[in-house]
N, C-alpha and C positions, 0 to 999 in steps of 0.2 A: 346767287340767290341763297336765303337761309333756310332753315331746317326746313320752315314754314311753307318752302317756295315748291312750286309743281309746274307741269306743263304736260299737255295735251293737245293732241296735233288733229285738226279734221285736213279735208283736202284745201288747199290755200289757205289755213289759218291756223295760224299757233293762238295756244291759249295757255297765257302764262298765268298764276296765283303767285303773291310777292306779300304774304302777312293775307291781310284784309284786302289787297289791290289787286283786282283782275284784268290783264292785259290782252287784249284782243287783235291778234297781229295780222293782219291782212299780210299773206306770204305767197304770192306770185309775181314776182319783179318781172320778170321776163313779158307778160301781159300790162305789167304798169298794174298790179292788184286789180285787175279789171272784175267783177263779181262774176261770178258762175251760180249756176244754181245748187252746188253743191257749196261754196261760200257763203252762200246766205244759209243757207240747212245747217252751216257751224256756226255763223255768228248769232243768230235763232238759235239754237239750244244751249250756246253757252250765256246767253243774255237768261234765260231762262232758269239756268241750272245756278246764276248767280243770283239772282231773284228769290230763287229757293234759300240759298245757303245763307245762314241765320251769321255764319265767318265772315263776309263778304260785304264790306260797306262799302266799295266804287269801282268802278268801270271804268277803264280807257281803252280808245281803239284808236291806231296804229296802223302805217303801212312797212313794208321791208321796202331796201333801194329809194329810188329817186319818186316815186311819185308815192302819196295817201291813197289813194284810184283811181282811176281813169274812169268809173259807172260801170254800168253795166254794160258787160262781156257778149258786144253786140257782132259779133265775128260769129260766134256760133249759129246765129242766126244767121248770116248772110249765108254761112254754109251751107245750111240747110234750103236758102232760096236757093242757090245754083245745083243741089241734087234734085228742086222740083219735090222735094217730099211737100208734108203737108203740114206749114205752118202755123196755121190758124188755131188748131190747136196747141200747138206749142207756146206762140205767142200768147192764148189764155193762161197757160198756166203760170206765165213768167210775169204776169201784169196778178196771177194770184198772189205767186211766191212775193212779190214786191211787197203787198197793198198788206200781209200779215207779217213780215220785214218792220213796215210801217207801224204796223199795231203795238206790234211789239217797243218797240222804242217807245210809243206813246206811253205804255201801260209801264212802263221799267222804272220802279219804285226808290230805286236807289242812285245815284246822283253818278251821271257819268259824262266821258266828258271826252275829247276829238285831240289826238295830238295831230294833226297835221306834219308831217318828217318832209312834204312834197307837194306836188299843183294835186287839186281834187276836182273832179270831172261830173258833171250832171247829179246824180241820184248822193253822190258821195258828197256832194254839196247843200243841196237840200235839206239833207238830213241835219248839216251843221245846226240847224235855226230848233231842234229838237233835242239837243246836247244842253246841259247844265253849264259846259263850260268849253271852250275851244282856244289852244293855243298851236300855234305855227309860227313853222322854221320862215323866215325872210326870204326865199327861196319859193315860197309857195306861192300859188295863182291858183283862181276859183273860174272855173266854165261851165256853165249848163248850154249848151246848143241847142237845147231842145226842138226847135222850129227851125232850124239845118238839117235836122232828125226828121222833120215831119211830127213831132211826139208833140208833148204841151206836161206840165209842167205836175210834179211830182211831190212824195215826202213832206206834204202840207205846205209845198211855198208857196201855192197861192193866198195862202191866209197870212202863214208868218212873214213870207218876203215883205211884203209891205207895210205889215207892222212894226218892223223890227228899221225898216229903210226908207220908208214913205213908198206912194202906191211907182212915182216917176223912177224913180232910182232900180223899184222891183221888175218895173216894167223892160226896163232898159237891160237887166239879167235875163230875165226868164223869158222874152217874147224873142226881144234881138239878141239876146245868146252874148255879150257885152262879156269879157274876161277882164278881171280884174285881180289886181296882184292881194296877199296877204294880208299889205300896211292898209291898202286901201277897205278890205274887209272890216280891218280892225275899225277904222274911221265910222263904217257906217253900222256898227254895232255889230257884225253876224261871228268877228274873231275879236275873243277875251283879248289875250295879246300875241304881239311878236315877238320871236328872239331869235336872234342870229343862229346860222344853219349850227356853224360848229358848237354853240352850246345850247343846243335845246334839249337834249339828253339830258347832261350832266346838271342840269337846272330842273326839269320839268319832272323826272322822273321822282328825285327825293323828294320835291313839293307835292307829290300824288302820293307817296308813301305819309308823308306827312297828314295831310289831309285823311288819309286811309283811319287815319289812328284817332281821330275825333269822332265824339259819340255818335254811332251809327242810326240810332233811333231820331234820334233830334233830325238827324238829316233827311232822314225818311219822313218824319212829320212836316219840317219846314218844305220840302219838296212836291208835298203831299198838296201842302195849303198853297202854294203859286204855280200848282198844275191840273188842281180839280177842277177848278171855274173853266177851263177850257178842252176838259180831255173828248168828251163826249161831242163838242163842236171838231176837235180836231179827228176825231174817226169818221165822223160824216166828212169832213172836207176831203180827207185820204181817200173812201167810199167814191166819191164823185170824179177827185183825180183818178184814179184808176179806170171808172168805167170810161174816162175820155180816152185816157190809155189804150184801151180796149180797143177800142172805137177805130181811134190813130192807127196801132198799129196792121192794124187787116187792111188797111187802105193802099187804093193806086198810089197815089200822093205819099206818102208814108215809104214806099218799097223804093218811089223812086229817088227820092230825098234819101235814104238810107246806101242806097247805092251811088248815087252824086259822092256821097258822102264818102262813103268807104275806097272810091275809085278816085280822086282826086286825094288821099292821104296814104295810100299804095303808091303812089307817084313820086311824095312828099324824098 
């Protein structure tokens, strides 16, 4: 890094400055970057703190090791079902911490964008159709399980999925949980592009430094004008996702779809 360059660490996530380019490193390999709620409280405040900084004209986020995410860090939760505590609340607050996760990204005025380094899991996916820009390693594969979850569907894809892939193709993601590799993303719009595992660094990184270094205003005006017509629909949509969220996760159905789940991939 040069003079310019900083970093700051919350729990799971580096947050590297490179000039004007803020990198947002999902750093939990051993979990696959699976989100915590102390991960989302770092990438929330440094979306925020980059929002602020007048230095700051783009955003990347990043995973460390083989995968982008895995979604959300749904182990803690099951843990918490076999001590019998009381998850009802906790599951509220994790469907809050999402649903302003969410907001947030909607609201983020500055053009940022998804490197994919690995396969990306439910929420970490969703999120993709909310990025300015999204490139991935050839290596990567995109899953929402949602409804193997018992959940339903997150991050605004019920609106963007279909708009960005027709309503059949979103269907086929988000209901049947349908994995599909990178190149295939790329085809149906949701990934800018692909590039081989070994050189997506050495390529992807200086074309973001690049980009970094073009007029920051222009970006934020052009950004401004093909995400206004929609921001305010896309809060209610999140709004709605969420209270189904809600709804989902307190459920018989829900607990035992989650355990199917988690006990049949302990086996794995």
């Amino acid at each position: 890094m040069n003079q310019d360059s900083s970093s700051v660490q919350y729990p799971g996530v580096n947050i590297k400055t490179d000039g004007k380019l803020v990198i947002i490193q999902l750093n939990a390999p051993k979990r696959k970057n699976a989100l915590t709620p102390a991960m989302y409280a770092g990438i929330t405040d440094a979306l925020q703190e980059a929002s602020k900084n007048p230095n700051i004209s783009i955003v990347a986020i990043t995973g460390t090791g083989d995968f982008y995410s895995s979604g959300n860090d749904f182990g803690v939760l099951m843990g918490k079902l076999s001590e019998n505590s009381s998850t009802e609340t906790d599951a509220k607050k994790g469907v809050i911490m999402v649903q302003e996760f969410i907001d947030t990204l909607i609201d983020f005025p500055k053009p940022i964008v998804a490197v994919l380094n690995g396969p990306a899991v439910g929420v970490a996916v969703t999120t993709l159709a909310l990025m300015d820009a999204v490139y991935a390693s050839d290596k990567a594969w995109l899953h929402t399980p949602f409804t193997q979850l018992g959940l339903c569907p997150e991050g605004c894809s019920s609106l963007t999925f279909p708009r960005i892939m027709g309503p059949l193709k979103a269907s086929e993601l988000l209901l049947f949980g349908q994995k599909i590799a990178a190149i295939e993303a790329e085809k149906l719009g949701l990934v800018t592009k692909v590039f081989p595992s070994a050189e997506l660094g050495s390529l992807i990184w200086p074309k973001l430094k690049e980009i970094s270094d073009l007029p920051a205003t222009s970006m934020i005006h052009g950004k401004k004008l093909c995400r206004d017509i929609d921001r305010e629909l896309l809060h209610k949509v999140n709004a709605a996702e969420c209270a189904r969220l809600d709804a989902c996760q307190t459920s018989e159905e829900t607990a035992e779809a989650m355990f199917k789940w988690f006990t049949r991939r302990s086996k794995l």
